[in-house]
N, CA and C atoms as a LAMMPS dump frame, in Angstrom:
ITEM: TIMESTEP
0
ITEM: NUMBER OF ATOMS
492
ITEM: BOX BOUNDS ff ff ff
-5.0000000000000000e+02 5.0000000000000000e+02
-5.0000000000000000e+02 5.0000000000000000e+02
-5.0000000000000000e+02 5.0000000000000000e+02
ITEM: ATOMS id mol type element x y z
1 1 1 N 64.102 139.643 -213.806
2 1 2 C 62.81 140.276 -213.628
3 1 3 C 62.256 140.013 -212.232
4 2 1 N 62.525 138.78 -211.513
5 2 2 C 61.99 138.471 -210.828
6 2 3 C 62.255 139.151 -209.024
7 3 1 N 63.415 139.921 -209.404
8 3 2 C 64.356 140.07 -208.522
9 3 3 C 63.845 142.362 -208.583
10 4 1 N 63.217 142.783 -209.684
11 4 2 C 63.177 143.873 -209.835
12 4 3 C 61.308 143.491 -209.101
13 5 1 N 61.252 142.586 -209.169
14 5 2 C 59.435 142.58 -209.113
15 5 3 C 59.52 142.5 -207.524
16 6 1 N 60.376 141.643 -206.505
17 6 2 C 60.933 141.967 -205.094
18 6 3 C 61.459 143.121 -204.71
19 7 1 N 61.858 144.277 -205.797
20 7 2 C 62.136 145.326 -205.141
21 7 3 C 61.05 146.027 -205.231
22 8 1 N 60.28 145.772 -205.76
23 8 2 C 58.945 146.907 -206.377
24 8 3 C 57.787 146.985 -205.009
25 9 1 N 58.06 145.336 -204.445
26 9 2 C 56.818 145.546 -203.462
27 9 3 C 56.68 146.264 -202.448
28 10 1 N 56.013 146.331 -201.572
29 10 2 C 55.94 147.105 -200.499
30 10 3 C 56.567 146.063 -199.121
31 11 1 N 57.08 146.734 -198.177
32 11 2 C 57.64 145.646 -197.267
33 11 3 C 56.382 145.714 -196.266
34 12 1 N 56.057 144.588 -195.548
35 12 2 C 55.341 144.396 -194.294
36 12 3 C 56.425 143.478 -193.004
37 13 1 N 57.079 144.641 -192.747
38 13 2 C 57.664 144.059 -191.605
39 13 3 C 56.826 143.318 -190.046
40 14 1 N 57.772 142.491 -189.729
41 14 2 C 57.046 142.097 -188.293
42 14 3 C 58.12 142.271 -187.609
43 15 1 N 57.433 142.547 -185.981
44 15 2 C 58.256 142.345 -185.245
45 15 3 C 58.239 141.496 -183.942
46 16 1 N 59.24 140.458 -184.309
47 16 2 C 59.262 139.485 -183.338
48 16 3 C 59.921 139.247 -181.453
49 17 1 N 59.729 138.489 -181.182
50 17 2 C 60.365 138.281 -179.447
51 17 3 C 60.015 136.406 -179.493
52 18 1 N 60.994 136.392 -177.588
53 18 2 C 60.493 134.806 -177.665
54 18 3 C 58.883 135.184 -177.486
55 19 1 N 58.059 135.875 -177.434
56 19 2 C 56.405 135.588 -176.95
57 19 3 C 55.712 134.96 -177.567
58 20 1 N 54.779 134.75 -176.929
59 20 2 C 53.452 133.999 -177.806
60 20 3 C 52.93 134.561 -178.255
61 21 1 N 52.855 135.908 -177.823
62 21 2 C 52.075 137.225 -178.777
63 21 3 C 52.81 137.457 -180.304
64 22 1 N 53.988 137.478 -180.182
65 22 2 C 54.299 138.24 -181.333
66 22 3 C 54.806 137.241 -182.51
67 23 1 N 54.964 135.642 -182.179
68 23 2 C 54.872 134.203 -182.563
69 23 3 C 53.209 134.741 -183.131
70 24 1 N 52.685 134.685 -182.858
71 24 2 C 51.081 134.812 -183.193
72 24 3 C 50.803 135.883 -184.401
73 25 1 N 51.159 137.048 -183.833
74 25 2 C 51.186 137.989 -184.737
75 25 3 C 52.294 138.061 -185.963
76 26 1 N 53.402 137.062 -185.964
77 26 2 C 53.627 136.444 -187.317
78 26 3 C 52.954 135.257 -188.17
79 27 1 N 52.342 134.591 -187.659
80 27 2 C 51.902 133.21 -187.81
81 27 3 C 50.378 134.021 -188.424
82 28 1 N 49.946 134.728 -187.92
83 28 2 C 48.447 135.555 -188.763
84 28 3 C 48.903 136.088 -189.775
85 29 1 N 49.914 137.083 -190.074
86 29 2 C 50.357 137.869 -190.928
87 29 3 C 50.727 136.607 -192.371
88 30 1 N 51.571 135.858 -191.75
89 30 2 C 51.597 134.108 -193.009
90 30 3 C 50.309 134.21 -193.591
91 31 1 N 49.182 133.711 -191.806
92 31 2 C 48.391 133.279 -193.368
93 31 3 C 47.194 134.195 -194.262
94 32 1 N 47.477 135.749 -193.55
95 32 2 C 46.382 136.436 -194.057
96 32 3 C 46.933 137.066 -195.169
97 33 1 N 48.083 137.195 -194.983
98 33 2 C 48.886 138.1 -196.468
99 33 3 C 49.927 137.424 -197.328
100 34 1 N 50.382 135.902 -196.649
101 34 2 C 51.351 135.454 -197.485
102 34 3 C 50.916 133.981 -198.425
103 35 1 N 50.523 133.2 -197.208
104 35 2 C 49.725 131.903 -197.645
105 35 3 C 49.161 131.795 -199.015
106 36 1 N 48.242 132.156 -198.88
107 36 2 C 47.119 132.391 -199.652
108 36 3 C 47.135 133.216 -200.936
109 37 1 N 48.384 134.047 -200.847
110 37 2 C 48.71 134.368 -202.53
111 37 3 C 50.244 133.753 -203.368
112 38 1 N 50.466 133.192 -202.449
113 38 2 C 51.909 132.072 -203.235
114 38 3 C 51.312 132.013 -204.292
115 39 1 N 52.311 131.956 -205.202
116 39 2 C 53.769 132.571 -204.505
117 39 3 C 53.539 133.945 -205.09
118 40 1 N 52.508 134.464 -205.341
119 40 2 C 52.612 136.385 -206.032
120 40 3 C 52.217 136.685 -204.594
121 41 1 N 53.257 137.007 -203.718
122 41 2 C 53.278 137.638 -202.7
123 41 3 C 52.637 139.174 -202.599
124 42 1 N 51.302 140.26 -201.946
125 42 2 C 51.295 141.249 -202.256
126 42 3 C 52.503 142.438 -201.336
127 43 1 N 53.44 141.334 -201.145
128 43 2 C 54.282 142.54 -199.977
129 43 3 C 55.619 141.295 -199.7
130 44 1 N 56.35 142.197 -199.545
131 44 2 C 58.188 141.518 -198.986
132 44 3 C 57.822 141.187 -197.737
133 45 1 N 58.031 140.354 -196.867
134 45 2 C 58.215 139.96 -196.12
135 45 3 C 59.655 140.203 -194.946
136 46 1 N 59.448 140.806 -194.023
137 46 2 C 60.788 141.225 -193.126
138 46 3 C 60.466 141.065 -192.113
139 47 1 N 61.281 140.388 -191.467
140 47 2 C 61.15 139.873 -189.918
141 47 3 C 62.234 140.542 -189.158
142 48 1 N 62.181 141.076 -187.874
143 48 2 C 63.237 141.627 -187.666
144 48 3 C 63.108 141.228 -185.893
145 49 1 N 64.241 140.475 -185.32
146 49 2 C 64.183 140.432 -183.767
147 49 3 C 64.97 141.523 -183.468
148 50 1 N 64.85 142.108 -182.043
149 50 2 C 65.493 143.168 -180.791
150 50 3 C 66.238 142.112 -180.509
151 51 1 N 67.701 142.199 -180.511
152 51 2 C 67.758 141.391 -178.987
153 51 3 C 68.809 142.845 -178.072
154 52 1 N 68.297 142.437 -177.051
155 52 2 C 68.578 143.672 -176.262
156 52 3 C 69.87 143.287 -175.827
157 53 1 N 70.749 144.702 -175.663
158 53 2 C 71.92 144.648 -175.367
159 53 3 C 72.253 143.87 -173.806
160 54 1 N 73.741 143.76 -173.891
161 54 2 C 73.769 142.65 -172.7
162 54 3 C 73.644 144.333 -171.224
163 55 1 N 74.136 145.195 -171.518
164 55 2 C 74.285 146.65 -170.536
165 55 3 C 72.652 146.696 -169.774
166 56 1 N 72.017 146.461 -171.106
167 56 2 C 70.426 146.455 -170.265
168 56 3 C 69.582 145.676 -169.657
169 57 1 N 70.122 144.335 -169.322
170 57 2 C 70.018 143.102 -168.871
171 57 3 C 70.949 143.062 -167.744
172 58 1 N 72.323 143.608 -167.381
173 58 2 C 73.203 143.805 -166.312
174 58 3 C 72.508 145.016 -165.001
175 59 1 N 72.097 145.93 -166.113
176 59 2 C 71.881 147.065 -165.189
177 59 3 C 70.899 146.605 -163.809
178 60 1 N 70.083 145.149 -163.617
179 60 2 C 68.96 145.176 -162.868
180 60 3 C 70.215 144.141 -162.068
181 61 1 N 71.777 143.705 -162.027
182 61 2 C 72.502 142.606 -161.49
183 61 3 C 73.308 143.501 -160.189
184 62 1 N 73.275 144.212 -160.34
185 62 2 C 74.58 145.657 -159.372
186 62 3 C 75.72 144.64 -159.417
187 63 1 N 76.688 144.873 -158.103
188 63 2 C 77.742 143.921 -157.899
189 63 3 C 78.094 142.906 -158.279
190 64 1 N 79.131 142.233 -159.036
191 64 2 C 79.254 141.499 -159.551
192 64 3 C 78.959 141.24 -161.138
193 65 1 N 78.495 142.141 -161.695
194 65 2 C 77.359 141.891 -162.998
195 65 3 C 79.096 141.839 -164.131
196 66 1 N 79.97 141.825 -163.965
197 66 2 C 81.11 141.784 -164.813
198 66 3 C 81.081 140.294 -165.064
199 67 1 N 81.347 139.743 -164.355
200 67 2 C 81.682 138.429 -164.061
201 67 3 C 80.797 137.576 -164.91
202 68 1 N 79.524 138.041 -164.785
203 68 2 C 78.532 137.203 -165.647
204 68 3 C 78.496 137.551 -167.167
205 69 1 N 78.957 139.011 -167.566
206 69 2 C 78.441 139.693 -168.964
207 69 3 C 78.609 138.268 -169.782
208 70 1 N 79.553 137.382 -170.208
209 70 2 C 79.682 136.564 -170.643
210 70 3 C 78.279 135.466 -170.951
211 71 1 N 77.645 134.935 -170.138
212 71 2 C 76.834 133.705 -169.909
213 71 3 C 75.982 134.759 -170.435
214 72 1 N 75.646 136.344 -170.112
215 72 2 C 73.922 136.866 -170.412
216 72 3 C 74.358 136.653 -172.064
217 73 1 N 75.213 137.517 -172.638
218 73 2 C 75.792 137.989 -173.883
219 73 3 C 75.495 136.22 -174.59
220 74 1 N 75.808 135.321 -174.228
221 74 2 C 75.755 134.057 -174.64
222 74 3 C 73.921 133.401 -174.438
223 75 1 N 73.44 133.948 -173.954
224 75 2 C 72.188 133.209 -173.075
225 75 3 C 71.124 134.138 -174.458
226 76 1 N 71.479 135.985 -174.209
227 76 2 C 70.563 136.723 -175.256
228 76 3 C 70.852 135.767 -177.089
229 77 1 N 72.262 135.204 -177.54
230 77 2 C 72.315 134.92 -178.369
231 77 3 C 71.075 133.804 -178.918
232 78 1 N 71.433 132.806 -177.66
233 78 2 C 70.622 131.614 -177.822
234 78 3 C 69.099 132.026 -177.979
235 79 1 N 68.697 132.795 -177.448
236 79 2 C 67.543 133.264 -177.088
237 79 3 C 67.17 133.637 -178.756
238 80 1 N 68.09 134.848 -179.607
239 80 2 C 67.753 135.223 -180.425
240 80 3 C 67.288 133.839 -181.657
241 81 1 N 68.65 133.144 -181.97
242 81 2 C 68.927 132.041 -182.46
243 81 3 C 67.135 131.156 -182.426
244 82 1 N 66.696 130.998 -180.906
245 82 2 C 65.597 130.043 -181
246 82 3 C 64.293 131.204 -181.626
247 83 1 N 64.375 132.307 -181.843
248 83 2 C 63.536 133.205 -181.962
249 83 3 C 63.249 132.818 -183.281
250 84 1 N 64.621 133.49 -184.177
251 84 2 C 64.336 133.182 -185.544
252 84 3 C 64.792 131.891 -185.954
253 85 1 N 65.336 130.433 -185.563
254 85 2 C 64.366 129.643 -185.828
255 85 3 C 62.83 129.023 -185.876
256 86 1 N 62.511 129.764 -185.196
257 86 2 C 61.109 129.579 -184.448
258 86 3 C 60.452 130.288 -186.545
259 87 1 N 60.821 131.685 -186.209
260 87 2 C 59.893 132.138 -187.887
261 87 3 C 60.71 131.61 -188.753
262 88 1 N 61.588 131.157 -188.895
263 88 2 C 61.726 130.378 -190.489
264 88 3 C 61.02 129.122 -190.328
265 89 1 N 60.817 128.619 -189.286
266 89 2 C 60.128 127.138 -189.391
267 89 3 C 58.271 128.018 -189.784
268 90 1 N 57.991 128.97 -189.208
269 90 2 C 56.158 129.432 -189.798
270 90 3 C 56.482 129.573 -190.81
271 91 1 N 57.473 130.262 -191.444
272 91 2 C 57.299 131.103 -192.786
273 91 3 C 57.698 129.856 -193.808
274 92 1 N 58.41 128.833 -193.28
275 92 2 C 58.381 127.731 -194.403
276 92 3 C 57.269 126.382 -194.106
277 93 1 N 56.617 126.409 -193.003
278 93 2 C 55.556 125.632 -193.144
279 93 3 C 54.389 126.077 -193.856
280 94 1 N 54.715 127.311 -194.148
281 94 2 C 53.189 128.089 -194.927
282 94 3 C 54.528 128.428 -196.837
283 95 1 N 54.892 127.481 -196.643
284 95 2 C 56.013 128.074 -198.148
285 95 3 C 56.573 129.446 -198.57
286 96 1 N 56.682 130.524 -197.276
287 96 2 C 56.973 131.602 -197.59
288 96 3 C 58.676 131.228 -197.289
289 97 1 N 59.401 131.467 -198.419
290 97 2 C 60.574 131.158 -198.634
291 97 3 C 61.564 132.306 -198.521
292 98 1 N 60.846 133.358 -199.188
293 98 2 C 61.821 134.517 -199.423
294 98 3 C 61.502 135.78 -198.548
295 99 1 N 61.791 135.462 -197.044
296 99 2 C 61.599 136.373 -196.311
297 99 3 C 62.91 136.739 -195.679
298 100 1 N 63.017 137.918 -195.59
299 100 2 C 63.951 138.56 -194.94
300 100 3 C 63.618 138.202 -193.758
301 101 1 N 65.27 138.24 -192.956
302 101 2 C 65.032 138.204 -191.529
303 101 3 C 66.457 138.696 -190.997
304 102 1 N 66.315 139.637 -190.02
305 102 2 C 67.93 140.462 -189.529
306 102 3 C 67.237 140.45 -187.717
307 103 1 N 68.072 140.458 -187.508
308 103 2 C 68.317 140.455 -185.795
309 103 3 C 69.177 141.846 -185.474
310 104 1 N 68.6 143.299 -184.832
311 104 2 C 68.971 144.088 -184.358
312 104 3 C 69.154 144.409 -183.283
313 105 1 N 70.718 144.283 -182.367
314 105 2 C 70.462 144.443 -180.89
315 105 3 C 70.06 145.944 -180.309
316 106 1 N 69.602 146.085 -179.637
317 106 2 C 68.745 147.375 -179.041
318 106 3 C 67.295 147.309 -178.113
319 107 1 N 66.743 148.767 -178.673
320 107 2 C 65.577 148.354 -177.457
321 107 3 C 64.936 147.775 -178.876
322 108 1 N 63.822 147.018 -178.378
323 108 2 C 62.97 147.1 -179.167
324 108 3 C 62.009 147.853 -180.361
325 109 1 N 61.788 149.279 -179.24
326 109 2 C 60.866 150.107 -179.656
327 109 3 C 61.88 150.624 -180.671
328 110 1 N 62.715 151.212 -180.225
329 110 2 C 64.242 151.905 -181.698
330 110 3 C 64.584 151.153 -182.751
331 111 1 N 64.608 150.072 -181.887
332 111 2 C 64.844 149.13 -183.619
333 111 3 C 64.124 149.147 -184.463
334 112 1 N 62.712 148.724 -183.943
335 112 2 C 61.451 148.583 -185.173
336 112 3 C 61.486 149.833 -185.665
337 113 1 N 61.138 150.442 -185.08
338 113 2 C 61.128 151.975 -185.872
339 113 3 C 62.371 153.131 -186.698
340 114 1 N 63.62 152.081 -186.443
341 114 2 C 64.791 152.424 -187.339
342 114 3 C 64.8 151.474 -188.606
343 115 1 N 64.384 150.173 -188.212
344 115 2 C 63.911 149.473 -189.178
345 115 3 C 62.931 149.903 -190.462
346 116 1 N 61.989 150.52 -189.651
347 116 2 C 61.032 150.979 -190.791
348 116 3 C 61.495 151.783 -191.51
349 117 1 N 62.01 152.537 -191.022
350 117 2 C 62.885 153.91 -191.897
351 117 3 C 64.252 153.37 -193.433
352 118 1 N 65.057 151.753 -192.011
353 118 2 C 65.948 151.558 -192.81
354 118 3 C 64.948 150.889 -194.709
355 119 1 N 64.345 150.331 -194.345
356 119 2 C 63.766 149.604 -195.473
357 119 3 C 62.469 150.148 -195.54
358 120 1 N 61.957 151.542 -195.36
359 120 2 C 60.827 151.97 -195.979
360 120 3 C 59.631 151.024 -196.125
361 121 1 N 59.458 150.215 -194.734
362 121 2 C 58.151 149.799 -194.347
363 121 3 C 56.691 150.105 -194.724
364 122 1 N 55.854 149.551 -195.421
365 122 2 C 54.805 150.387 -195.19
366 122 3 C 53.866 149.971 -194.399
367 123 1 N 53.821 148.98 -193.514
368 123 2 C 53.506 148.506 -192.551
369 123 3 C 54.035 147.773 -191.485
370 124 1 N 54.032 148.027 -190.423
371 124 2 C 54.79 146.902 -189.191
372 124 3 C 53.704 146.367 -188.527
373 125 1 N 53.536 145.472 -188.44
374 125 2 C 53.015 144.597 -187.548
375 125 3 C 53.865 143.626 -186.218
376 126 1 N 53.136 144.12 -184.915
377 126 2 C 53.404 143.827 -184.117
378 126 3 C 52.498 143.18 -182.841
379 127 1 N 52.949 141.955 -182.107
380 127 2 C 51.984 141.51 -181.177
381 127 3 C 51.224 142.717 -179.99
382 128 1 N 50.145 141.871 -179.507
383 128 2 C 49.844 142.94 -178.795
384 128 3 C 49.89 141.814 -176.916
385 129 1 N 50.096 142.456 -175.59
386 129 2 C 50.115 141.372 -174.598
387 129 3 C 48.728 141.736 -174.103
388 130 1 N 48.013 142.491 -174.765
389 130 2 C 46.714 142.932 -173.9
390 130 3 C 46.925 143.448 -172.564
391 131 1 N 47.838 144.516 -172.568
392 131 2 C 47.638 145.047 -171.073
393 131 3 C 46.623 146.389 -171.106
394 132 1 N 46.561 146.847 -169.872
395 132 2 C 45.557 147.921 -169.791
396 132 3 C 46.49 149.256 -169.78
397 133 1 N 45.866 150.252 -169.539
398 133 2 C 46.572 151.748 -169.674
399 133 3 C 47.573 152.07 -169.182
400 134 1 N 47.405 151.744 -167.591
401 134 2 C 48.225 151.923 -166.593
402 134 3 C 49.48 150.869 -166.286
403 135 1 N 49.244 149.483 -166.911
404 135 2 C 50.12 148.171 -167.019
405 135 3 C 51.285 148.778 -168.12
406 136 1 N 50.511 148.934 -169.305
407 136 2 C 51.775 150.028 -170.59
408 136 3 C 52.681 151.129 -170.244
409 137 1 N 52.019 152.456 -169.394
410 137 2 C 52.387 153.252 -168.733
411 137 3 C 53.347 152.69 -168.136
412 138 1 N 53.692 152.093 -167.129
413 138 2 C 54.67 151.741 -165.946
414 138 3 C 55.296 150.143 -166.765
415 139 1 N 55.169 149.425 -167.666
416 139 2 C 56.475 148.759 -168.4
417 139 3 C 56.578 148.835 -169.366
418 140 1 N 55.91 150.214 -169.993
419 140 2 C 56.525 150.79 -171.458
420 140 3 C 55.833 149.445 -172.734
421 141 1 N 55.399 150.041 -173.806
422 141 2 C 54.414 149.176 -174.252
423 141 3 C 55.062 149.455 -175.509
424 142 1 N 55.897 148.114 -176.508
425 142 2 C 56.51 148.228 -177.916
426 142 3 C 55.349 148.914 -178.939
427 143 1 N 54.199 148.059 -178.785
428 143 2 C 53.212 148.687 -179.179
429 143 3 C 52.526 149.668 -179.44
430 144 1 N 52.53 150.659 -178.833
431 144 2 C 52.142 151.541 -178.236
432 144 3 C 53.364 152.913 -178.701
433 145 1 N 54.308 152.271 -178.689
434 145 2 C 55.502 153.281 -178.81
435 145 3 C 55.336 153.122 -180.085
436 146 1 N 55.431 152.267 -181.021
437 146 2 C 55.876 152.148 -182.343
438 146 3 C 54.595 152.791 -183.104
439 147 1 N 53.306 152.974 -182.491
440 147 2 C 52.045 152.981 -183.348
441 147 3 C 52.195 154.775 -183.133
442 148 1 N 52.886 155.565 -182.126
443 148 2 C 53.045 156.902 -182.293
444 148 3 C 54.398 157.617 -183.025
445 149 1 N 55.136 156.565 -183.123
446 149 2 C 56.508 156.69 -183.737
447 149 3 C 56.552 156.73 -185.033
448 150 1 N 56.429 155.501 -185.692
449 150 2 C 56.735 154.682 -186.921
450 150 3 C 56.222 155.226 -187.994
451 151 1 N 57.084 155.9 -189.095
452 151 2 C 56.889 156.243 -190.188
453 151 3 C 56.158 155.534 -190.887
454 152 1 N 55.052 154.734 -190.479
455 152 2 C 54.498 153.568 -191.452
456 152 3 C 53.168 153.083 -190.673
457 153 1 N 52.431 152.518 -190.98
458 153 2 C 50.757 151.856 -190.902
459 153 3 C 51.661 150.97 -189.814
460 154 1 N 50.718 150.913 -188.434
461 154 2 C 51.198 150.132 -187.366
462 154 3 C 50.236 148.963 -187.263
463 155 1 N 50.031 147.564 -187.567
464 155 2 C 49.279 146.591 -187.43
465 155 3 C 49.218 146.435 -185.953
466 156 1 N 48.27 145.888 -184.902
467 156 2 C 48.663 145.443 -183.639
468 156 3 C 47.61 144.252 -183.99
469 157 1 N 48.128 142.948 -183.534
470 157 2 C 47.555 141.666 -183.338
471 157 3 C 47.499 140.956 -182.381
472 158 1 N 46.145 141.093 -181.844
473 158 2 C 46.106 140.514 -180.208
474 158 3 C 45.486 139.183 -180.518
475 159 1 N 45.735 138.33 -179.797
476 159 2 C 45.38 137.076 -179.586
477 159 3 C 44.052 136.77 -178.787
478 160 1 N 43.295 136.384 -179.557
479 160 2 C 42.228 136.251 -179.011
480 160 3 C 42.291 134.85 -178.192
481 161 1 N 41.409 135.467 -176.572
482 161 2 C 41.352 134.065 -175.345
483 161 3 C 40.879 133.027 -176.08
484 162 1 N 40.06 133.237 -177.029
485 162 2 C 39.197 131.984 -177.496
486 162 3 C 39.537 131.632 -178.762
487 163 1 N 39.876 130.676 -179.19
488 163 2 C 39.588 130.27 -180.832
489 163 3 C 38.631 130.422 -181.395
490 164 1 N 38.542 130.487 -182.718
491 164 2 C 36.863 130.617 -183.541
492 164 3 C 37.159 129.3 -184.398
């Protein structure tokens, strides 16, 4: 039963990076939707990292960039690795146990939003870096892309300068 009552819910995916933004915007999502109703969770829990291919990390190296594919391809792993250790250590300091978590290499913006599709999301939540119009415009904003894309309710969670 317990296992038909996990398929029944609705998923609230997140989507993570190494940032402090989007560390944040999982760490809120714990305790505003998961914490606090342990264990009758009102939603599945799915975490999903980008890690970006090693081709799109070479492309900014020109000459020479063969030689290295190795160390980036090894360096993005580690990177991913400390990512999602990073959310299984929130999601089990707040006792959320039964969360999905998959690592998709790509861009970001494609993943989350193939994601949503793959597992019928009904919400993604994602950090926000607080940039302005023209800062998004010219380095492309996950945010921003996914909230016109995404078959699903787009959360954005900005970090407020100040604590309350």
């Amino acid at each position: 039963m317990a296992s038909s009552e996990a398929q029944e819910k609705q998923v609230m995916m997140v989507g993570i990076d190494e940032s402090d933004q989007s560390i944040y915007a999982l760490e809120w999502v714990v305790d505003h939707f998961f914490a606090s109703f342990a264990p009758n969770y009102p939603f599945q829990l799915l975490i999903v990292h980008a890690k970006p291919t090693v081709s799109s990390v070479i492309g900014l190296l020109g000459p020479g960039a063969p030689e290295v594919l190795p160390q980036i391809d090894s360096d993005l792993k580690r990177v991913a690795a400390r990512v999602i250790d990073k959310a299984k250590t929130i999601c089990a300091s707040k006792s959320v146990n039964d969360a999905m978590i998959e690592v998709v290499e790509g861009d970001a913006r494609n993943v989350l939003c193939e994601a949503v599709e793959k597992h019928h999301a009904s919400v993604l939540v994602v950090g926000s870096h607080g940039y302005g119009a023209i800062k998004r415009a010219v380095l492309g904003s996950v945010s921003d892309y996914c909230s016109h894309h995404a078959h699903c309710s787009v959360l954005i969670v900005k970090k407020s300068k100040t604590k309350h």
